[in-house]
N, C-alpha and C positions, 0 to 999 in steps of 0.2 A: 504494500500500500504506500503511494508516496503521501508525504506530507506537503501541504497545501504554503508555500510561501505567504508572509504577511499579506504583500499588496496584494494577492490574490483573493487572500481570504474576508478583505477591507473594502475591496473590488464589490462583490458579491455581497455584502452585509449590506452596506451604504446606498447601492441599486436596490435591494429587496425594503430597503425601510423609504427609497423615495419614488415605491411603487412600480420601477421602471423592469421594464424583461429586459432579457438581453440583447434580441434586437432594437428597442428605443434606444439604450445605450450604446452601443454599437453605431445605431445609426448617428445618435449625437456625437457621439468619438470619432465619426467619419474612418469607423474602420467594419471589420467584417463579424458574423456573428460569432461563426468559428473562433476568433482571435479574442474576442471575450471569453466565450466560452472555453478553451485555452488556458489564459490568463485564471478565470477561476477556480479550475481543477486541478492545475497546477501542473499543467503540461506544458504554459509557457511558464517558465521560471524569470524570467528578464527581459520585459519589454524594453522598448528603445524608449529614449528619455521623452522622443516626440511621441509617441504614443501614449506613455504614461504623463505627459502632459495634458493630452486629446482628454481621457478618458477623469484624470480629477476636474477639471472644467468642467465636462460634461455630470459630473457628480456634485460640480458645488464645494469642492476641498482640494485640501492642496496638495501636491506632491510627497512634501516632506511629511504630512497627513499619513499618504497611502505606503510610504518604504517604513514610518516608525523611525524617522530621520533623527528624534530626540528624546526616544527612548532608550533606556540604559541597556546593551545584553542581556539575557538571561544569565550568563555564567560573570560576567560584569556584576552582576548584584548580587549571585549567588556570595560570588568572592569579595564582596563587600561586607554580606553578614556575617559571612565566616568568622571576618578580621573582628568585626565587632564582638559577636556573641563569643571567640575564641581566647 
């Protein structure tokens, strides 16, 4: 089973809460449905920067939104509580 990348999984969350299938979004990303659908299941792993552009536009959020650009790693905070609780 692969695991579903963030922005894929951020893709797909953010479309389903502003009602949109995947072709609306698709169409509004001025990309294909496939390529969403893709992107959500996590068979594209790394859109181009212009597509993952296209498609937070089309979502109303921003880039750095849909990668988790300023959230800490998981093993990043793991190894922070470590130091703490240690």
């Amino acid at each position: 089973m692969t695991q579903i990348p963030l922005f894929g999984q951020r893709v797909a969350r953010i479309r389903q809460e502003r009602g949109l299938s995947v072709q609306e979004l698709a169409t509004r990303a001025r990309t294909t449905y496939q390529t969403i659908w893709r992107i959500e299941t996590g068979a594209m792993k790394a859109p181009s920067i212009v597509l993952a552009r296209r498609i937070a536009r089309a979502l109303g959020v921003g880039v750095d939104y849909l990668i988790g650009m300023f959230e800490e790693d998981e093993e990043e905070s793991l190894s922070r509580t470590a130091t703490l609780v240690g």
